[in-house]
Residue frames relative to the residue before (quaternion, step in Angstrom):
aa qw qx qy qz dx dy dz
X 1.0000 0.0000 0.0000 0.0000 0.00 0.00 0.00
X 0.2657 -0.7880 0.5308 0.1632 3.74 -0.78 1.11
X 0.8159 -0.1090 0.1242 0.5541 3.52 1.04 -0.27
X 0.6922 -0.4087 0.2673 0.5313 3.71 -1.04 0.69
X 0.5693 -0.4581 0.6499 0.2089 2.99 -2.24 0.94
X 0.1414 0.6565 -0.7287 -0.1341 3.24 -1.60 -0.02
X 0.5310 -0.2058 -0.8168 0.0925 1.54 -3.08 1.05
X 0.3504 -0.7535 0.5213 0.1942 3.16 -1.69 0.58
X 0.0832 -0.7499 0.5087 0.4147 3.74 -0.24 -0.80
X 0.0636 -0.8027 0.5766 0.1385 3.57 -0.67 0.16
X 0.0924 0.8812 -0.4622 -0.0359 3.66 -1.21 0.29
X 0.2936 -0.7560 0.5824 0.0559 3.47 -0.84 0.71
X 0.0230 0.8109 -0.5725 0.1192 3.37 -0.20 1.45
X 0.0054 -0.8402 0.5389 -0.0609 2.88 -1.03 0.72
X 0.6408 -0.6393 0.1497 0.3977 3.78 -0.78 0.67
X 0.7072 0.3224 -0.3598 0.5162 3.20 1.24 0.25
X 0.7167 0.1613 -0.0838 0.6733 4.04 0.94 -0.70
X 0.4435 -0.4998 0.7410 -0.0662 3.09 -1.87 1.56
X 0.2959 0.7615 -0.5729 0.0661 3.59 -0.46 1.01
X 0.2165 -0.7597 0.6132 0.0090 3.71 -0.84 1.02
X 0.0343 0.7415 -0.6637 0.0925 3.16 -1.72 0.50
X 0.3993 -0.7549 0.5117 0.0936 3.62 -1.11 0.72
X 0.1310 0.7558 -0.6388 -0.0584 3.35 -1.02 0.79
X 0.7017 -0.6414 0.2915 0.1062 2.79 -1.27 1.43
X 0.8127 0.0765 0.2904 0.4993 2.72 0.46 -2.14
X 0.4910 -0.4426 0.4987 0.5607 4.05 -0.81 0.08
X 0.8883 0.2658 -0.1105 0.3578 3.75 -1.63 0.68
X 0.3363 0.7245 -0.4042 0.4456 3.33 2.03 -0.15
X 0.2769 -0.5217 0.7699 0.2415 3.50 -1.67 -0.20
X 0.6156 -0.5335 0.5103 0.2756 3.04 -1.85 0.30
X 0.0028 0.8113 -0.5842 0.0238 3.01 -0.80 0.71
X 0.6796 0.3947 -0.2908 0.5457 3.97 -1.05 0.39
X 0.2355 0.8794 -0.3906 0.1362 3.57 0.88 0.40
X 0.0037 -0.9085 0.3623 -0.2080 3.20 0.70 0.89
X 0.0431 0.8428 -0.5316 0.0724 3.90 -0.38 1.54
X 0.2164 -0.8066 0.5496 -0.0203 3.23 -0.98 1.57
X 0.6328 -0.4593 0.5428 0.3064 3.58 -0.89 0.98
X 0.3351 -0.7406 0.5524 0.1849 4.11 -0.31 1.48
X 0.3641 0.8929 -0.0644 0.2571 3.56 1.40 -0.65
X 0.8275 0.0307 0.0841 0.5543 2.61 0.49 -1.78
X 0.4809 0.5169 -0.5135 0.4877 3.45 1.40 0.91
X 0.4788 -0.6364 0.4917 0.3522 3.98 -1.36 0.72
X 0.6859 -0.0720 0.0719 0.7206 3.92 1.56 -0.42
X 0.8474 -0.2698 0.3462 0.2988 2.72 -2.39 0.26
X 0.6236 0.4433 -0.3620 0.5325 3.87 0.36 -1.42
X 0.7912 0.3709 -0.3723 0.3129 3.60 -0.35 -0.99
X 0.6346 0.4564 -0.4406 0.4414 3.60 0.96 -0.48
X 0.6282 0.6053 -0.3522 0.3391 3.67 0.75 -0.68
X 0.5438 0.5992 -0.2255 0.5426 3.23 1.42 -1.08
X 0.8648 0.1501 -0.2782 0.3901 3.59 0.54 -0.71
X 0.3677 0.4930 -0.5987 0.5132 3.53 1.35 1.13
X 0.6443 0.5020 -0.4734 0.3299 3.54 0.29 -0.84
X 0.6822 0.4969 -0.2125 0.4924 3.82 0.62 -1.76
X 0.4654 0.7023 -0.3306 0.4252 4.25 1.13 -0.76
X 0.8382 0.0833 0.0732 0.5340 3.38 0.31 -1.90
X 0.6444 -0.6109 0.3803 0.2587 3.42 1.04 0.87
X 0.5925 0.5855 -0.3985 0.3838 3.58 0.85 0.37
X 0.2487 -0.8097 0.4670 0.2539 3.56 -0.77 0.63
X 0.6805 -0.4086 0.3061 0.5256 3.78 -1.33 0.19
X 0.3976 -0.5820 0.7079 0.0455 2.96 -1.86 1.72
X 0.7245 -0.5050 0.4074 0.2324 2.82 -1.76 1.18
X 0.8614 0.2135 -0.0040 0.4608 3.43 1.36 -1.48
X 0.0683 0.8551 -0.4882 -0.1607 3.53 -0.02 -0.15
X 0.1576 0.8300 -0.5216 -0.1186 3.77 -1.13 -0.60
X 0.0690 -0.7618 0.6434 0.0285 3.71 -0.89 1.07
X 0.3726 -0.7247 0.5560 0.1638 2.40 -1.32 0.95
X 0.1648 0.9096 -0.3814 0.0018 4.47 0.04 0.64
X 0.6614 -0.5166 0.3435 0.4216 3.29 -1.31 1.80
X 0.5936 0.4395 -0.4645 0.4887 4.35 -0.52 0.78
X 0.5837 -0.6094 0.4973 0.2017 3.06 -1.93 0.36
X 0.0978 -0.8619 0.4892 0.0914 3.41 -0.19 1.16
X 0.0741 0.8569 -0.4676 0.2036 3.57 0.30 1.55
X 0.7349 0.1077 -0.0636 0.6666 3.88 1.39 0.34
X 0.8082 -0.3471 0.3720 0.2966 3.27 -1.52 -0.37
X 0.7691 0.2734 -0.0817 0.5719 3.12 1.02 -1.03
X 0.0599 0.8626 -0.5022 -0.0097 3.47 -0.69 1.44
X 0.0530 0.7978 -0.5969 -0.0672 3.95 -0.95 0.57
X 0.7165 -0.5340 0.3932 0.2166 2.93 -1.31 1.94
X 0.3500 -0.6654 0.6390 0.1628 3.71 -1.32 0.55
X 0.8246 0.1093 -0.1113 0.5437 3.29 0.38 -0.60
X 0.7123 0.2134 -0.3875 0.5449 3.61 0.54 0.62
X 0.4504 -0.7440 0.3600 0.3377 3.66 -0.96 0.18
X 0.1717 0.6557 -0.6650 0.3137 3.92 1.31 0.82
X 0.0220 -0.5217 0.8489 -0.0812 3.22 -2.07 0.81
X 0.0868 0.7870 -0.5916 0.1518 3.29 -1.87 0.98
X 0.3026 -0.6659 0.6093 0.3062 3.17 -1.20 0.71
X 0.3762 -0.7458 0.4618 0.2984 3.74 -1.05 0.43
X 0.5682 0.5160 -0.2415 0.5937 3.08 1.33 -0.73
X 0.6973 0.4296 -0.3073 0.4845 4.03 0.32 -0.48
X 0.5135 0.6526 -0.2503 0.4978 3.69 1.61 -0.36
X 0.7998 0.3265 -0.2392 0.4433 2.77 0.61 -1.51
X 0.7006 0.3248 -0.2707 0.5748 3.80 0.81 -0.73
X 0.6268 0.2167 -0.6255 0.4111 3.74 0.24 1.51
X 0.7567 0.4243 -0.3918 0.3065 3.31 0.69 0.55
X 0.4012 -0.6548 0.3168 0.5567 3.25 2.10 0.37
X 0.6454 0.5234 -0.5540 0.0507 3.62 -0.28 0.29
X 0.6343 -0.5573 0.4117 0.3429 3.34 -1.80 0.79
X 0.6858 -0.2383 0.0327 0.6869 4.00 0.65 0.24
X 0.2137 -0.6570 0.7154 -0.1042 2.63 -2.34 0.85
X 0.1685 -0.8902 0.4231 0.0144 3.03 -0.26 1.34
X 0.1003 0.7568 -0.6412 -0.0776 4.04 -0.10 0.07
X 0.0877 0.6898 -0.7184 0.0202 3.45 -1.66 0.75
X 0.6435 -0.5087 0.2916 0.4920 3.36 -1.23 0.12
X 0.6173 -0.6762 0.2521 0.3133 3.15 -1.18 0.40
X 0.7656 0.2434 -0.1668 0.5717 3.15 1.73 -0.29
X 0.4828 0.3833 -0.7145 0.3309 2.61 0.69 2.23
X 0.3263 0.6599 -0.4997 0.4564 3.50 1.42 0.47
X 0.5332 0.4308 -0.3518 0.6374 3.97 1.01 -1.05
X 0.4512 0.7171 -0.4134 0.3335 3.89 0.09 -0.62
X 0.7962 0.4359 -0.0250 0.4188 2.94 -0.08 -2.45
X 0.7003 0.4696 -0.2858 0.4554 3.58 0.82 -1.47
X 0.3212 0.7250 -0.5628 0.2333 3.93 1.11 -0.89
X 0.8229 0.3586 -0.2146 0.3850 3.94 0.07 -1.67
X 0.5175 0.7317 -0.2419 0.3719 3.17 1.03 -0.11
X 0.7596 0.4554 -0.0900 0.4555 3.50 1.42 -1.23
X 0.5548 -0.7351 0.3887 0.0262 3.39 -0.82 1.12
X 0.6817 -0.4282 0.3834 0.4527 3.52 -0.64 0.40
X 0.6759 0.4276 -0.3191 0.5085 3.46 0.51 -1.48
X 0.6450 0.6041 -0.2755 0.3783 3.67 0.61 -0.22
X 0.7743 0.3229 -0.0451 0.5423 3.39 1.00 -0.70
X 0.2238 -0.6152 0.7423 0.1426 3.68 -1.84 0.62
X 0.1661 -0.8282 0.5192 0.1303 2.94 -1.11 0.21
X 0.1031 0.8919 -0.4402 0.0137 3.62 -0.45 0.58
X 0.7425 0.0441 -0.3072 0.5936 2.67 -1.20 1.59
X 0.7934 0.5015 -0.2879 0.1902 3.38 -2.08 -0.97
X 0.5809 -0.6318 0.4077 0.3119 3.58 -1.17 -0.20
X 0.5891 -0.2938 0.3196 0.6815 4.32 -0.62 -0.33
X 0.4960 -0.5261 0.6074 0.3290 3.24 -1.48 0.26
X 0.3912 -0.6857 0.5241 0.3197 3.45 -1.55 0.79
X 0.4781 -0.7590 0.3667 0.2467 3.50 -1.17 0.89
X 0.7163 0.1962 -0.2765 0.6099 3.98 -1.11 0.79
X 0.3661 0.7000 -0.4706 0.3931 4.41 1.03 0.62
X 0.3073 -0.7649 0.4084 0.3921 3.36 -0.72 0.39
X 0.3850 -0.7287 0.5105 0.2452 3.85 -1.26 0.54
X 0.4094 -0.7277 0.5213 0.1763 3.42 -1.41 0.66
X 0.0711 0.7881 -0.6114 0.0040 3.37 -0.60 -0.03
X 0.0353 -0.7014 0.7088 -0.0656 3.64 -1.12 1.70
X 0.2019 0.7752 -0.5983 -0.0199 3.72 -0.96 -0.53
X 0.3779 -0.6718 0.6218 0.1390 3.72 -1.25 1.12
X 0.2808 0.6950 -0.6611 0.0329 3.42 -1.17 0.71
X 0.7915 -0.0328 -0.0230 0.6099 3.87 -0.02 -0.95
X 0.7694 0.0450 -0.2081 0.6023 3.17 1.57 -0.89
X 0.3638 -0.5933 0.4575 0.5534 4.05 -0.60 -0.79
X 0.3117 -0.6754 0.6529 0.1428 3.18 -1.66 1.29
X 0.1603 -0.6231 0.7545 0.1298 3.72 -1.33 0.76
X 0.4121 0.5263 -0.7329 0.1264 3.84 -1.76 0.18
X 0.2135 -0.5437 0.8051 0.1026 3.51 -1.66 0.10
X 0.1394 -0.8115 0.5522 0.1307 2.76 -2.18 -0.24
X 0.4815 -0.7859 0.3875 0.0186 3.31 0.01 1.61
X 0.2821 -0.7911 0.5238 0.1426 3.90 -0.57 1.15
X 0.0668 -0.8351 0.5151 0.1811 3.04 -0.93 0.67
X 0.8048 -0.3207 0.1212 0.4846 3.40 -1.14 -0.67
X 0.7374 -0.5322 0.2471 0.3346 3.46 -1.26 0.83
X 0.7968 0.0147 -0.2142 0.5648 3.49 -0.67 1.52
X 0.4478 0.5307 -0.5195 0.4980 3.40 0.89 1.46
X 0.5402 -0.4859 0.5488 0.4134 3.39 -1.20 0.49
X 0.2874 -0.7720 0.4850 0.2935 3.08 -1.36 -0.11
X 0.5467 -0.7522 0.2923 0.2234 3.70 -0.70 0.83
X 0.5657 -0.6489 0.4780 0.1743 3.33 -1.06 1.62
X 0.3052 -0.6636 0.6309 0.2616 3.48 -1.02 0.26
X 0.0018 -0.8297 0.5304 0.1741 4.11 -0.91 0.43
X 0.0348 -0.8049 0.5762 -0.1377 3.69 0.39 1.07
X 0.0015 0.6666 -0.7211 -0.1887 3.24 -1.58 -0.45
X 0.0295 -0.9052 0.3852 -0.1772 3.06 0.80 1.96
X 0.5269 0.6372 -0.3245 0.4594 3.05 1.93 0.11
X 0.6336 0.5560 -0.2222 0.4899 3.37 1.35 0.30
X 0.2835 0.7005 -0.5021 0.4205 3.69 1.87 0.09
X 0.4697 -0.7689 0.3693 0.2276 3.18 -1.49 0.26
X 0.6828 -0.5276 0.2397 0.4450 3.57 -0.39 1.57
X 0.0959 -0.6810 0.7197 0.0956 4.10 -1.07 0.73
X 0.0086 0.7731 -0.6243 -0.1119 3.23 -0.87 0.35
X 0.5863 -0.7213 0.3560 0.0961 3.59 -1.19 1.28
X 0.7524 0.3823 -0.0925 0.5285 3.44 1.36 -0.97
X 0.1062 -0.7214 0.4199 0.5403 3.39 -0.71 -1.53
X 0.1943 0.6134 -0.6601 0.3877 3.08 0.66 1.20
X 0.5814 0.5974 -0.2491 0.4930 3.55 1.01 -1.43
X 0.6813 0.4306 -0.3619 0.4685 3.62 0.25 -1.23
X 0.7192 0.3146 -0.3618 0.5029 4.08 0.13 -1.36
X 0.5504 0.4390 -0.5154 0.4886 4.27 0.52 0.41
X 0.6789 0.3981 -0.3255 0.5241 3.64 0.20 -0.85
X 0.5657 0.6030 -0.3772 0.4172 3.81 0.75 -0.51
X 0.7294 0.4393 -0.2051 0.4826 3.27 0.82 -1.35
X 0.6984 0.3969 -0.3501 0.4818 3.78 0.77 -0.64
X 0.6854 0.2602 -0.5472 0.4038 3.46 0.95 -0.09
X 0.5295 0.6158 -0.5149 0.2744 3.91 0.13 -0.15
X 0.5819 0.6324 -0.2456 0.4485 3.13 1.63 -0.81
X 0.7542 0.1950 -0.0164 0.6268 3.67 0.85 -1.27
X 0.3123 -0.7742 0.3932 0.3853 3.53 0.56 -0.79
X 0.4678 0.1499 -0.2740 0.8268 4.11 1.51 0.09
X 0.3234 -0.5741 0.7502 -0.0543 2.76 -1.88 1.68
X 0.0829 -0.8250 0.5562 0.0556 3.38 0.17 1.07
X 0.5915 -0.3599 0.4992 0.5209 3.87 -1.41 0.13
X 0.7946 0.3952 -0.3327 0.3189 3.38 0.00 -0.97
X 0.5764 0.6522 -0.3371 0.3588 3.58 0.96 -0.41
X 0.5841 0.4575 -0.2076 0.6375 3.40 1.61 0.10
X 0.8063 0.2262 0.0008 0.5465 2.99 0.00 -1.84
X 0.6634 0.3148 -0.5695 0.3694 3.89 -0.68 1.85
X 0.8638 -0.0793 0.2295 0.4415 3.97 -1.28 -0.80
X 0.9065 0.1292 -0.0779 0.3944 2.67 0.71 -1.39
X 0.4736 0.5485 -0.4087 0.5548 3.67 1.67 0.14
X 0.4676 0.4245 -0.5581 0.5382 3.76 0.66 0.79
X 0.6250 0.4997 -0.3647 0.4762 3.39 1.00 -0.61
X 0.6692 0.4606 -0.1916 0.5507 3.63 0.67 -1.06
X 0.5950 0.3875 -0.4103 0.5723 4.41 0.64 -0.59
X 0.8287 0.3455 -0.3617 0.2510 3.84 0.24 -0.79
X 0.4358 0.5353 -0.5117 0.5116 3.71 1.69 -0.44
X 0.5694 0.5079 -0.5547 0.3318 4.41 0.18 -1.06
X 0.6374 0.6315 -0.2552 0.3603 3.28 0.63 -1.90
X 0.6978 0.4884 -0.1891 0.4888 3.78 0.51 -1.05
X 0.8441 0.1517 -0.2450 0.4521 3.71 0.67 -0.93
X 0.5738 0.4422 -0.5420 0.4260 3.45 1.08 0.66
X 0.6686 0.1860 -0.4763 0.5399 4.07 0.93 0.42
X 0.6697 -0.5156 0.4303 0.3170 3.77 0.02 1.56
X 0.4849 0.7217 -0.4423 0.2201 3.94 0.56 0.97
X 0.2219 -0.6197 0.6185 0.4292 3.70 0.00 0.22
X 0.2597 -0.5948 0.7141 0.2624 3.53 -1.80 0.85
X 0.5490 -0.6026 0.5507 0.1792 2.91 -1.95 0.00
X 0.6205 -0.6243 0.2965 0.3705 3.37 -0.48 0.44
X 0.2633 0.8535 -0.4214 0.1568 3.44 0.78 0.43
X 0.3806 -0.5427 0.6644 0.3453 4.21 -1.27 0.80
X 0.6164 -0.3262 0.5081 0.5055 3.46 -2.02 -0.62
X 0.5764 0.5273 -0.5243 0.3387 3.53 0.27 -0.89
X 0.6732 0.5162 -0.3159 0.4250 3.55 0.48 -1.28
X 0.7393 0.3985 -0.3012 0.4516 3.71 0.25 -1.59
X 0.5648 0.6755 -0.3538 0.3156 3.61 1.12 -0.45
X 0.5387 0.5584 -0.2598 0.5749 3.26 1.32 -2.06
X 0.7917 0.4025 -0.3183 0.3315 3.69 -0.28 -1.35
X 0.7332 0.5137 -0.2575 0.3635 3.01 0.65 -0.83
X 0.6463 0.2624 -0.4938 0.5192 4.04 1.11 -0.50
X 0.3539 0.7360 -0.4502 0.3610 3.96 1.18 -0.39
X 0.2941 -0.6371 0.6887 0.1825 3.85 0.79 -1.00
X 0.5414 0.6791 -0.4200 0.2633 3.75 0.85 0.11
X 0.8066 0.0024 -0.0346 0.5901 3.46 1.21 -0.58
X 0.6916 -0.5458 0.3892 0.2690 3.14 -1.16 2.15
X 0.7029 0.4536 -0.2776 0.4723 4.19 0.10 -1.40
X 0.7483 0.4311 -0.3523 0.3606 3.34 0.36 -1.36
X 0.7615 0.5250 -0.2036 0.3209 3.66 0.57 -1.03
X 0.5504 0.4883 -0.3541 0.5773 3.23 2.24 0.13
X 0.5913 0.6638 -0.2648 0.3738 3.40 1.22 -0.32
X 0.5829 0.6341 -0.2018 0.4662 2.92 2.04 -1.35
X 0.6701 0.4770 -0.2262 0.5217 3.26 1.43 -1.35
X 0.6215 0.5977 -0.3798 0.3350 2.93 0.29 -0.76
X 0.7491 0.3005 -0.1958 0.5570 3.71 0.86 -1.28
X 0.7001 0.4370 -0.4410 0.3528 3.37 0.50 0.52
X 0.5171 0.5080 -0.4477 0.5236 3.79 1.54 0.28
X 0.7002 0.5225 -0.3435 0.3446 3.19 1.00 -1.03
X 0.6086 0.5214 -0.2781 0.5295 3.39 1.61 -0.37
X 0.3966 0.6627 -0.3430 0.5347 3.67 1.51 -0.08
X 0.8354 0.2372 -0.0878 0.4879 3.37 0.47 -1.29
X 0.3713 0.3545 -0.6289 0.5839 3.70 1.02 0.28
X 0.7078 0.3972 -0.4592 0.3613 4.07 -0.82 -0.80
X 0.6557 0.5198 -0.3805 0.3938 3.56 0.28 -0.81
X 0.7307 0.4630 -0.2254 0.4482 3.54 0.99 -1.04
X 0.5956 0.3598 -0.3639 0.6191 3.75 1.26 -0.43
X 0.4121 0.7643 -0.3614 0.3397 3.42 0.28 0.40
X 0.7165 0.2775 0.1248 0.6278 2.42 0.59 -1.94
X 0.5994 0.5260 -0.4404 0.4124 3.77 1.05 0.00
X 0.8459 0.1820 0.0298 0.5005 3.41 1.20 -1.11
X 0.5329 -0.7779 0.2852 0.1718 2.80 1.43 1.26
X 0.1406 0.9294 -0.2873 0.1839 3.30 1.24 1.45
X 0.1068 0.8815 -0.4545 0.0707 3.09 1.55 1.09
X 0.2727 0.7763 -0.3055 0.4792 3.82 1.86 -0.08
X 0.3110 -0.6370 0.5634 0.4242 3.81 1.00 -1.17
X 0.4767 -0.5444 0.6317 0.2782 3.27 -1.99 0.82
X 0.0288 0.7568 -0.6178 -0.2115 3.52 -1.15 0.19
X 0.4756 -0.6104 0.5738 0.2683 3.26 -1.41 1.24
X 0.0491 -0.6547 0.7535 -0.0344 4.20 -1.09 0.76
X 0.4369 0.5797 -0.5492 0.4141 3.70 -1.30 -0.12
X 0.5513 -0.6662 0.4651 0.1894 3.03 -1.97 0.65
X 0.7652 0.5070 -0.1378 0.3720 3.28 1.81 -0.81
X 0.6395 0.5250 -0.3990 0.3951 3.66 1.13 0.03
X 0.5988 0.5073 -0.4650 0.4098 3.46 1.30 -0.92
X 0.6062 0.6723 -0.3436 0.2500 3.89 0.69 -0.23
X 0.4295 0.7844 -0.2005 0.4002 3.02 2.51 -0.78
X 0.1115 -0.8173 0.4978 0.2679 3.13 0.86 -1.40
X 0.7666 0.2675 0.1443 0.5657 3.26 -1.01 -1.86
X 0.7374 0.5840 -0.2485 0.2312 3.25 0.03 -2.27
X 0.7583 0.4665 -0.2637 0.3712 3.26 0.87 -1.28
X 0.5438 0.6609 -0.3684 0.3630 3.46 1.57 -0.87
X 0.6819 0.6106 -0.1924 0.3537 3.24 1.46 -1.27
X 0.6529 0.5226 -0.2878 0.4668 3.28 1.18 -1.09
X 0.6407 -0.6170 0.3792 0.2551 3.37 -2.08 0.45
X 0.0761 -0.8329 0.4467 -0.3177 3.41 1.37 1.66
X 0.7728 0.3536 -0.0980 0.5178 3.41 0.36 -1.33
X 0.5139 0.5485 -0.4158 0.5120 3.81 0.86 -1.37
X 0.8144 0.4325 -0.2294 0.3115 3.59 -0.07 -1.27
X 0.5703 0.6021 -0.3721 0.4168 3.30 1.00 -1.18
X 0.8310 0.4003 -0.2347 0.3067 3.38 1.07 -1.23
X 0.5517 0.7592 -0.2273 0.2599 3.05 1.68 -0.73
X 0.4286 0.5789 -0.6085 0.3329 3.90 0.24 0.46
X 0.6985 -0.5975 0.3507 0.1791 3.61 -0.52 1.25
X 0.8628 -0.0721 -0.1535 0.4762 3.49 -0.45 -0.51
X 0.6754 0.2776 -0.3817 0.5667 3.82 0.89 0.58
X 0.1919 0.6774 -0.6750 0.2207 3.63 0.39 1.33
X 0.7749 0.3866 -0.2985 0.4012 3.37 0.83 -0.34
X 0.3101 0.5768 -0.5564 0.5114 3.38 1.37 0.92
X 0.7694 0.3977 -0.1686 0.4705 3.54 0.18 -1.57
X 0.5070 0.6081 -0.5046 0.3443 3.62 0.88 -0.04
X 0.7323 0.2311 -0.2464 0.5913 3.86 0.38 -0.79
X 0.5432 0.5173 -0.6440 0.1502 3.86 0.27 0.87
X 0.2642 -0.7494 0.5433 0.2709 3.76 -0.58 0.58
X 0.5152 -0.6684 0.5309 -0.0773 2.93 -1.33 1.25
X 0.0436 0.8825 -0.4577 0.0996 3.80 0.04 1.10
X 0.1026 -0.7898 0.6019 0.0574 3.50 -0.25 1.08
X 0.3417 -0.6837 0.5806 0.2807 3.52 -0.92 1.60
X 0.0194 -0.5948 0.7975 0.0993 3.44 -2.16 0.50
X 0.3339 0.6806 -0.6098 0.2313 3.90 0.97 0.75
X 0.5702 -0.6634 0.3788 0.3022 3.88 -1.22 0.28
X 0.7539 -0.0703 0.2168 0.6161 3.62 0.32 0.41
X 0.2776 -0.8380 0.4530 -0.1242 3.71 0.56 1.66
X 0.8355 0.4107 -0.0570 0.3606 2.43 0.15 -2.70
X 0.4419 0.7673 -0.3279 0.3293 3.75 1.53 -0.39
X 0.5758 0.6857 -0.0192 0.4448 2.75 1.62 -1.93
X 0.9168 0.2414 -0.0791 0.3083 3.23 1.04 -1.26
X 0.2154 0.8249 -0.1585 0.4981 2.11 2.23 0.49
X 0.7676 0.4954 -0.0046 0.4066 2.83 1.36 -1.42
X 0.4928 0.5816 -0.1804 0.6215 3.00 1.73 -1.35
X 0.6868 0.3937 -0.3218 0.5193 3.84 0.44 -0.66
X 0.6285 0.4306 -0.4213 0.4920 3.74 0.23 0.06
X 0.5835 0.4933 -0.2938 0.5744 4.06 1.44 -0.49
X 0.8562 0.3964 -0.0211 0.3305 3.33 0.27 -1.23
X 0.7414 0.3439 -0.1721 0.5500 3.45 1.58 -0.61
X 0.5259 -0.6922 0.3949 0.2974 4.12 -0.37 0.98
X 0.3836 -0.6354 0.5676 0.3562 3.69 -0.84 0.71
X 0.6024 0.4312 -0.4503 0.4984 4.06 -1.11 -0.17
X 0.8206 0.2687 -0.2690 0.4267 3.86 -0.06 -0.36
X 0.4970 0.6275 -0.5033 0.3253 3.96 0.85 0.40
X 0.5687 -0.6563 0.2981 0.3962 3.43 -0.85 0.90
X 0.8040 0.2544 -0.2074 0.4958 3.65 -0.86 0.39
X 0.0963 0.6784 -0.6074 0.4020 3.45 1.40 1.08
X 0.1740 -0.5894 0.7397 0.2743 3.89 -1.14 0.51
């Protein structure tokens, strides 16, 4: 092969939505973007099949998704949803000439240089320093961690693949400590992620409730969200806070792991939804707070993506940027 295949397909799956998109041409955007409830497919092949048969497009030569799980061999199975797969048995029942899978947030990763002002909030911090490495965390069903690291002139630059959303929960206060207490007694490893995604808003507001002797209520994040920037319920809006320092201080700590003077960037499905709220909360306090290097983390700037489907993008960019023969489940 002398150089990418076209049309491509690309996708960005995750444990709750299965999103796909087409690129046409070299330099193309995605286009036909198209998101399917992860649900109500029995696996990966069948959802692809019914984006492909949907928008009328037949099997590309190339494809690549990018999905919320560690992609460390041939054979992958979803953490938070229950797809499993061979990659290599995928690709040769659906005829394609390569198939790429990486994590999903290092496909978000790749696209990072790519995005535009019109793309981005900032909070807090100074310009970002140039050729620095960038972070990049974000809460949705689960919490993605990667960055990206510059390399040598007229090289791509290089994705971090972690599953850094699984480190083990720090907590800043002790209010924090009797929360982290409860989620481990509950699970026994209090992961970062056991707080800080969908469903650890779900898990921060049930702590919140049985340490002030409340019965919760049956409530999703969407809900504890709504109520919570609403000001409508007392539990929910500590929960709200709560998962947004603790998400403060995961960023502060990749930071300071990979020396993200570049900026952290917030990705995920659930902060850009904050708005205001998030600017307000104790996000930033924390991010900066680790004691004698607050004034490192003081001029990092903080960027919360509002681009449409990124990780699609980087998806793409990996099929340009990353050699065929070395993708996992390559025979």
């Amino acid at each position: 092969m002398d150089g990418p295949r076209y049309p491509q397909l690309v996708g960005d799956i995750g444990g709750t939505n299965a999103r796909f998109a087409w690129i046409e041409s070299p330099g193309a955007a995605p286009s036909d973007v198209r998101a399917y409830a992860a649900a109500e497919y029995p696996s990966l092949i069948e959802a692809m099949r019914h984006y492909l048969r949907e928008a009328g497009k037949p099997v590309p030569p190339w494809c690549a998704i990018g999905i919320a799980n560690p992609v460390t061999g041939d054979h992958v199975k979803m953490t938070n949803h229950d797809w499993s797969f061979s990659i290599s048995a995928l690709r040769r029942e659906l005829g394609l000439e390569r198939f790429l899978v990486l994590n999903d947030f290092t496909a978000l990763a790749l696209a990072l240089p790519g995005l535009g002002p019109q793309d981005l909030r900032q909070l807090g911090g100074a310009p970002p320093v140039p050729q620095a490495p960038l972070g990049l965390v974000g809460p949705g069903t689960g919490l993605g961690v990667s960055g990206l690291l510059p390399a040598a002139p007229g090289r791509p630059p290089i994705p971090l693949t972690g599953e850094g959303g699984h480190v083990t929960l720090a907590p800043a206060d002790d209010h924090e400590a009797r929360i982290v207490d409860q989620l481990r007694q509950r699970f026994g490893h209090a992961s970062a992620e056991r707080a800080v995604s969908g469903p650890g808003l779900v898990n921060l507001y049930q702590a919140v409730c049985t340490l002030q002797e409340v019965a919760p209520r049956p409530l999703d994040a969407a809900d504890i969200s709504l109520a919570a920037v609403r000001g409508d319920d007392a539990q929910c809006v500590e929960a709200l806070e709560l998962m947004c320092s603790f998400l403060g201080n995961v960023a502060g700590n990749l930071a300071l792991t990979v020396g993200a003077r570049g900026g952290v960037y917030i990705g995920g499905g659930i902060v850009p939804k904050l708005g205001d709220w998030f600017e307000r909360s104790k996000f930033r306090s924390r991010f900066e707070d680790k004691g004698r290097f607050r004034s490192y983390l003081q001029p990092v700037p903080v960027f919360v993506v509002h681009a449409r489907h990124p990780a699609l993008s980087g998806a793409a960019y990996a099929l340009q940027v990353l050699p065929p023969g070395s993708d996992p489940g390559d025979d």
